[in-house]
C-alpha positions as CSV (number, residue, x, y, z in Angstrom):
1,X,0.0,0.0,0.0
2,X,1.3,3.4,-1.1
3,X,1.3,6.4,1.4
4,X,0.9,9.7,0.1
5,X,1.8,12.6,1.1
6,X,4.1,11.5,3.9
7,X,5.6,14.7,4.2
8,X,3.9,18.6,3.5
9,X,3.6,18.5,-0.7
10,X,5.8,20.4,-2.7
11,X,5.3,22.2,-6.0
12,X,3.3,24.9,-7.7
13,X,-0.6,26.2,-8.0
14,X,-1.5,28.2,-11.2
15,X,-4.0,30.2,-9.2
16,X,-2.5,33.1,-7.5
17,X,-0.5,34.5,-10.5
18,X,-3.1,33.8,-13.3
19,X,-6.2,33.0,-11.8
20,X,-9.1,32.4,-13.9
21,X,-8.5,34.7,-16.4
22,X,-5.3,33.8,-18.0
23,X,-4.4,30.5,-17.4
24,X,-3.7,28.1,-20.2
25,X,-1.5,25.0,-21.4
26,X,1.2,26.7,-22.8
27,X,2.1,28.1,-18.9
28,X,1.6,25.6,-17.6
29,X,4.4,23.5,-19.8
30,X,6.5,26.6,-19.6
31,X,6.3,26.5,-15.8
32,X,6.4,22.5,-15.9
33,X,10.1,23.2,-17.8
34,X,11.1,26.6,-15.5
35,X,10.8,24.3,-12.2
36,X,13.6,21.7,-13.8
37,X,15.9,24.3,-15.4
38,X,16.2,26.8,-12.2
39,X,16.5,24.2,-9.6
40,X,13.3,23.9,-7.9
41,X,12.3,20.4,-8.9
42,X,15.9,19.4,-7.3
43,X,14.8,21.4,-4.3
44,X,11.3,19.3,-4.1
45,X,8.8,21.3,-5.8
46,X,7.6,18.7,-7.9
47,X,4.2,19.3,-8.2
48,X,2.6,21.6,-11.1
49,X,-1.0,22.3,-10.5
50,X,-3.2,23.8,-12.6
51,X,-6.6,25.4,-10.6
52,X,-10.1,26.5,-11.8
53,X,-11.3,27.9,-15.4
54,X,-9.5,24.6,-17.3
55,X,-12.8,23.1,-17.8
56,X,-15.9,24.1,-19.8
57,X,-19.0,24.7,-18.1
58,X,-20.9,22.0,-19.6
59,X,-20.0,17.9,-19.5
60,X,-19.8,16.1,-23.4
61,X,-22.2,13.5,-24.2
62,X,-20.9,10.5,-21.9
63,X,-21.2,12.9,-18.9
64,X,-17.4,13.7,-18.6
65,X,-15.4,16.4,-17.9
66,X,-13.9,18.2,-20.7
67,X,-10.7,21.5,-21.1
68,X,-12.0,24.3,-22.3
69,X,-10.7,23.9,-25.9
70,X,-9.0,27.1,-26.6
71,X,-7.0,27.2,-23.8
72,X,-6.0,23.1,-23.7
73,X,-6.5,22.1,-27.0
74,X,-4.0,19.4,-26.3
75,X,-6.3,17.9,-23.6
76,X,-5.5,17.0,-20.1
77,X,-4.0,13.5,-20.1
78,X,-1.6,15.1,-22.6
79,X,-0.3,18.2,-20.0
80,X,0.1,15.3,-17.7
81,X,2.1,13.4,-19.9
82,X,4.4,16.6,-21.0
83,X,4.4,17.0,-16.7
84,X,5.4,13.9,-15.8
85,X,8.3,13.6,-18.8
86,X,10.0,16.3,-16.5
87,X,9.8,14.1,-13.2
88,X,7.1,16.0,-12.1
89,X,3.7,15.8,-10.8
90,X,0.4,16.8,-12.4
91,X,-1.8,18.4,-10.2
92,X,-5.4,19.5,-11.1
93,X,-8.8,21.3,-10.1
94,X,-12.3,20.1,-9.1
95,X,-15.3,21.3,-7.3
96,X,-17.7,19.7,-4.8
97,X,-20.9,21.7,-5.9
98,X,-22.8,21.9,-8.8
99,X,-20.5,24.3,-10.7
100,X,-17.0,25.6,-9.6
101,X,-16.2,29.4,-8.4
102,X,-15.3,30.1,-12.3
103,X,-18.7,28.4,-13.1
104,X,-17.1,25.2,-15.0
105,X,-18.8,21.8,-14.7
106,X,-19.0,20.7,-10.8
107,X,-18.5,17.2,-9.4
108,X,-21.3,16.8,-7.8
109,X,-23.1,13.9,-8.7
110,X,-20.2,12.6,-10.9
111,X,-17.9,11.9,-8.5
112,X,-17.1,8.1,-8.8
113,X,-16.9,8.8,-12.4
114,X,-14.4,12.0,-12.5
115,X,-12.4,10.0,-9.9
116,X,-11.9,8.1,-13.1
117,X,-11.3,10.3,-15.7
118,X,-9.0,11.9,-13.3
119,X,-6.7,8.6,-13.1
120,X,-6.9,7.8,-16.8
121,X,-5.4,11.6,-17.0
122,X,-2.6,10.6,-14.6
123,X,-3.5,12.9,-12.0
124,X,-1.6,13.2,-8.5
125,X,-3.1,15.6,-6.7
126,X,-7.1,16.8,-6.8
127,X,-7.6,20.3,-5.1
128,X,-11.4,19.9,-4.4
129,X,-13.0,22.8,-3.7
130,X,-16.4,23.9,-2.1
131,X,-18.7,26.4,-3.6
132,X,-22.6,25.9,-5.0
133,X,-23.4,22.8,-3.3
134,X,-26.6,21.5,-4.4
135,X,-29.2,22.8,-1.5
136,X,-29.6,20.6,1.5
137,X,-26.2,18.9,0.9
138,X,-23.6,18.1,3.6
139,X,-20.2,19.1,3.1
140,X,-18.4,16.4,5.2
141,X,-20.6,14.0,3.2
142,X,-19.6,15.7,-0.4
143,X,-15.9,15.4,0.7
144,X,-16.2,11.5,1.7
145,X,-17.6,10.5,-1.3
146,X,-14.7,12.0,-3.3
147,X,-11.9,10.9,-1.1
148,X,-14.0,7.4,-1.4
149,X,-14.0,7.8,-5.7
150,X,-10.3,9.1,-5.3
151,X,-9.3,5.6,-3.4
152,X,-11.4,3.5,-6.2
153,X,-9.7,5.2,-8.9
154,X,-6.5,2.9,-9.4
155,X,-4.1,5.7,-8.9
156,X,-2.5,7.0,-5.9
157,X,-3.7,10.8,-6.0
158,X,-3.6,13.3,-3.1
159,X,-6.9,14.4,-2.0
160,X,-6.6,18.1,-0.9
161,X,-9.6,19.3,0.6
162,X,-10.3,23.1,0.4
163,X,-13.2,24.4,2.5
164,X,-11.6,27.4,3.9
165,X,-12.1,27.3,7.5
166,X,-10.5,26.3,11.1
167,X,-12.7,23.7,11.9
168,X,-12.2,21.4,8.9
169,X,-9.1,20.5,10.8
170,X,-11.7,18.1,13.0
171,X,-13.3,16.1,10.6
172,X,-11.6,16.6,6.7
173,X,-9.1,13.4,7.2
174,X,-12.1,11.5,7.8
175,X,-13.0,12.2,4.6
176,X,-9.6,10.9,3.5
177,X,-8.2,14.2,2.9
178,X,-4.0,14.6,2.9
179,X,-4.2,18.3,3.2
180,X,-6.8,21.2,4.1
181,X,-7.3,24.8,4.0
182,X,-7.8,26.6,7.0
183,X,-9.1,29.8,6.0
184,X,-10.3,31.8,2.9
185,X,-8.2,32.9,0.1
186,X,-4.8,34.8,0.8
187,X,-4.0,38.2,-0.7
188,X,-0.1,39.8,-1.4
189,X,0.1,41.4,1.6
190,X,1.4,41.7,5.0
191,X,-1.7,41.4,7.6
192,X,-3.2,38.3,5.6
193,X,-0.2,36.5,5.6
194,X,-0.4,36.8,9.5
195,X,-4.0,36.4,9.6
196,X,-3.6,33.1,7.3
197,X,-0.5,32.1,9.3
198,X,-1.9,32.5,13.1
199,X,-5.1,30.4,11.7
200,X,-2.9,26.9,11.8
201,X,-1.4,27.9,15.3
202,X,-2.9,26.2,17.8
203,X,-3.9,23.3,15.2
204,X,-0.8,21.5,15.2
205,X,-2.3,18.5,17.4
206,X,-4.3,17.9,13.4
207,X,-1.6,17.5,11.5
208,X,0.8,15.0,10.7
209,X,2.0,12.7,8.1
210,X,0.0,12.0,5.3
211,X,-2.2,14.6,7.5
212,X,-1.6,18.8,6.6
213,X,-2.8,21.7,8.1
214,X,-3.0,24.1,5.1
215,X,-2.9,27.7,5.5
216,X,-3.0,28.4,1.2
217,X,-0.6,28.6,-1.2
218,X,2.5,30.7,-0.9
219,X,2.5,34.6,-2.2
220,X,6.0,34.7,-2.1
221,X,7.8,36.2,-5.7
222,X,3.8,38.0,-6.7
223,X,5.4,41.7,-6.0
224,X,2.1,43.0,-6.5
225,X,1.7,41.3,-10.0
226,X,-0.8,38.8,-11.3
227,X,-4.5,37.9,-10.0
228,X,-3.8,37.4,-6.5
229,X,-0.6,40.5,-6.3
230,X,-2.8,42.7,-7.7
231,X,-5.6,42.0,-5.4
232,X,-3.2,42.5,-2.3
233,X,-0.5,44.6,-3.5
234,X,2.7,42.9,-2.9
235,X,5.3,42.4,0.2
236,X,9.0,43.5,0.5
237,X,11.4,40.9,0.6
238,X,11.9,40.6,4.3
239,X,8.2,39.6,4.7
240,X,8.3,37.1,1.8
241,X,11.1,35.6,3.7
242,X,9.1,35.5,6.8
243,X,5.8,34.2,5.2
244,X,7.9,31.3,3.7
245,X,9.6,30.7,7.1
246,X,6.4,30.3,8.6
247,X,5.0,28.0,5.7
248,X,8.0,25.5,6.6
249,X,7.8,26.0,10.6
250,X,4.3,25.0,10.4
251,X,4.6,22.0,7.8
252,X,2.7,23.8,5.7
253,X,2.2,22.3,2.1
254,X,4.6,24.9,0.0
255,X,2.8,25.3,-3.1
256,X,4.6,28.4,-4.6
257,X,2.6,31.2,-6.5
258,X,4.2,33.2,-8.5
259,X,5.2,33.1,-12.1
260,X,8.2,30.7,-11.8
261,X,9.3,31.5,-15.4
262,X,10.0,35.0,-14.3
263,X,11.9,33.9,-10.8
264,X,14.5,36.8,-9.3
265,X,17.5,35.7,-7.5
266,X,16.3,37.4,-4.2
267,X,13.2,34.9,-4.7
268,X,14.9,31.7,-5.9
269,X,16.8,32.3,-2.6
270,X,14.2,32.7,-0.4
271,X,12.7,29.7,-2.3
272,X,15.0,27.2,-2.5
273,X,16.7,27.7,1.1
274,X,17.4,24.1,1.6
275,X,18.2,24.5,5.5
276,X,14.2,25.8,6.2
277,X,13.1,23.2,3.7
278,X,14.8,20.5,5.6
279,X,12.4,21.8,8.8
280,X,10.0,21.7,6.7
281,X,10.5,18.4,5.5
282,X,11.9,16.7,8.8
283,X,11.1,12.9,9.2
284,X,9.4,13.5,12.5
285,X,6.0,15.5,10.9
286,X,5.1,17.7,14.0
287,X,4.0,21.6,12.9
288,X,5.3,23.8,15.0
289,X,3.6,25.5,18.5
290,X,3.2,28.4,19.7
291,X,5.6,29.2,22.9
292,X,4.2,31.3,25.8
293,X,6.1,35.2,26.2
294,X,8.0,36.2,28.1
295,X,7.6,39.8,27.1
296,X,6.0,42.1,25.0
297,X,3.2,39.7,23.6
298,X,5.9,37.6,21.8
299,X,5.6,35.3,18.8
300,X,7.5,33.1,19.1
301,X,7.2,29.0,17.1
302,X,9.1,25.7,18.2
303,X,8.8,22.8,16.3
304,X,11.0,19.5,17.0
305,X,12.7,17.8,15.0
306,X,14.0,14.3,14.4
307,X,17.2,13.5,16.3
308,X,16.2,15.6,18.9
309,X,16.9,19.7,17.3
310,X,14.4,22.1,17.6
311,X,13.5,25.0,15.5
312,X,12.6,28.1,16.9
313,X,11.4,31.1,14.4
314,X,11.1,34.7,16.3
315,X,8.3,36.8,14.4
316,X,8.4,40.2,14.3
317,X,5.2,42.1,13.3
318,X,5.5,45.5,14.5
319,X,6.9,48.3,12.7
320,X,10.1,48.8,14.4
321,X,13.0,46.4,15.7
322,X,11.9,44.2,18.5
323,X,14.9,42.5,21.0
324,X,13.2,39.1,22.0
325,X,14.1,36.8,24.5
326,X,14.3,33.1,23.9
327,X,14.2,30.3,26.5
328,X,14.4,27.2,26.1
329,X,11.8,26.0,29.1
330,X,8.5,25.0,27.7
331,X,10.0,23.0,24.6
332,X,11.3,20.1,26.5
333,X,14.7,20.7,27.9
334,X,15.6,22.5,30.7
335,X,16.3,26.3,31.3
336,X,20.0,25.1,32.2
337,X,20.7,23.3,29.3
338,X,23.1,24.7,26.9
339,X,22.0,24.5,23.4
340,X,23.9,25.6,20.1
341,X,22.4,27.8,17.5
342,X,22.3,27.8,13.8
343,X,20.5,30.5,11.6
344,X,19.1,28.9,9.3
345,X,18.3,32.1,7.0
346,X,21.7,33.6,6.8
347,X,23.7,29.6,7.1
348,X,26.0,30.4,9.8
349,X,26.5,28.8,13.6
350,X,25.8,31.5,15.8
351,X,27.4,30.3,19.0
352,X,25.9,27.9,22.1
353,X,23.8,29.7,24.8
354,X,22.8,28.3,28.6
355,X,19.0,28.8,29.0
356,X,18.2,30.8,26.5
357,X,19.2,33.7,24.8
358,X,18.1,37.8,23.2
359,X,17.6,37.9,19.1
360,X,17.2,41.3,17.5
361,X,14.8,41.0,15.1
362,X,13.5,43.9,12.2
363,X,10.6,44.8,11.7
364,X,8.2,42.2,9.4
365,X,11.0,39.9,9.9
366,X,11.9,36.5,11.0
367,X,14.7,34.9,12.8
368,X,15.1,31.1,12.3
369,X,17.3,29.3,14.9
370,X,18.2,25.0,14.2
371,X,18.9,24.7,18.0
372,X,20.7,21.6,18.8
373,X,21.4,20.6,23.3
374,X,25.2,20.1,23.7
């Protein structure tokens, strides 16, 4: 028996750059080829997803999905194909209701039957979304019978549930989901960021292998551009670094996106930093928690690690530089242990510290510590 999604998935969703509007096959190949040639299938993104308006709004004569035409003219099972070629995986789009959002074809009713189609496309992941159920329908029960057409399928695909809101945390793996949103849609900008992040904290007992809290898919690299940029503005370069170090304290799925084709080398590093990836990665699967202040109202995220590390991220969301204290009491060792340090953002050992220790951190910024007892 096959596991999925053992660890937080990896890749790319074609939503928050082109949204409904612009998205098409040709992207999606060109992003499909940009994720091998700049590094990040080697780094683990090796999903490419595509999201809502690739399907028409009406089934064809057997009762089957079908592209929209003018935008995949190739068809889907051949984007899969070209996907896969590239040691990638093909990730695609469905809804629960009787249309989707971008009022294409819903699932609803033709679930066992899409599960299918899905399979003989060589799908690997599903994003299911929720939007005009059918009235009187339960959405626990729309999910279930997905994730039970997903598991008939013959194929292994990652069910990825996306009903944005806290509480699906209680019930969506019941429905065989390996991933689920925790809140509506992000925007490129500061306070949602936060407001996304802060949703999952507290939620950690949830997740786990196979098993992700999902806050959304990454902003990082919009700058203010595409559907979702333009909707929230953009972020400076320190926040992107936070939101991603967040994303990977929380074993968040990281699905970048922004338009990889266009990638900047101040992005690609804030991207590809293997040493967060690696926490975000770790063998042992526990998100991150929230550890009490000790002044100021503190935000402060320790998440262990296998071997025995932890990794502590210090958030600072205020407008000015913050000095915060860190102790090591409430993670699991004692306040006299003494515990070396590694920042993880700028790769250097920072020196060992006896019960804890003061970080200055700048304003919308992160510190990231691999903290390892002596």
């Amino acid at each position: 028996m096959s596991m999925l999604a053992l660890k937080p998935p990896m890749g790319w969703n074609a939503w928050n750059y082109f949204g409904y509007r612009d998205i098409n096959e040709r992207v999606v190949r060109e992003t499909a080829d940009a994720m091998v040639e700049q590094g990040f299938r080697d780094c683990g993104y090796d999903i490419v997803s595509v999201d809502d308006a690739w399907l028409c709004p009406v089934r064809d004569a057997n009762g089957n999905l079908q592209p929209n035409p003018e935008r995949f003219p190739s068809g889907m099972k051949a984007l899969g194909d070209y996907i896969h070629e590239r040691g990638l995986k093909f990730g695609l789009y469905a809804g629960a209701g009787v249309i989707t959002y971008a009022r294409c074809a819903g699932s609803f009713g033709y679930e066992r039957q899409d599960a299918k189609k899905f399979a003989e496309w060589g799908v690997d992941l599903l994003k299911y979304d929720f939007g005009y159920a059918a009235p009187g329908q339960n959405e626990t029960h729309l999910y279930r019978k997905m994730g039970q057409a997903l598991r008939e399928s013959g194929r292994d695909i990652i069910f990825s549930g996306c009903l944005g809101r806290k509480s699906v945390s209680e019930w969506m793996k019941s429905c065989g989901a390996n991933l689920w949103r925790l809140s509506g849609d992000i925007t490129d900008n500061w306070d949602s960021i936060l407001k996304v992040a802060t949703d999952a904290v507290g939620l950690e007992a949830f997740s786990g292998h196979s098993a992700w809290n999902d806050p959304d898919m990454m902003v990082v690299g919009l700058n203010g551009e595409g559907y979702v940029g333009k909707i929230g503005g953009g972020c400076t370069t320190n926040e992107y670094e936070a939101h991603f170090a967040l994303w990977c304290m929380l074993c968040a799925p990281l699905l970048m996106g922004h338009d990889v084709r266009t990638t900047t080398p101040e992005i690609k590093t804030i991207l590809q930093n293997k040493e967060l990836i690696d926490i975000n990665q770790d063998d042992l699967g526990i998100a991150a928690f929230k550890v009490p202040p000790l002044s100021n109202n503190d935000f402060i995220l320790a998440k262990p690690l296998y071997g025995g590390d932890i990794a502590f991220c210090l958030l600072n969301t205020q407008e000015t530089p913050k000095i915060m204290p860190l102790a090591w009491d409430y993670c699991g060792w004692e306040i006299t242990d003494t515990v070396s340090l590694r920042d993880v953002i700028e790769h250097k050992e920072i020196g060992r510290f006896t019960g804890g220790m003061c970080a200055n951190v700048q304003p919308h910024s992160v510190k990231v510590f691999r903290a390892t007892r002596i």
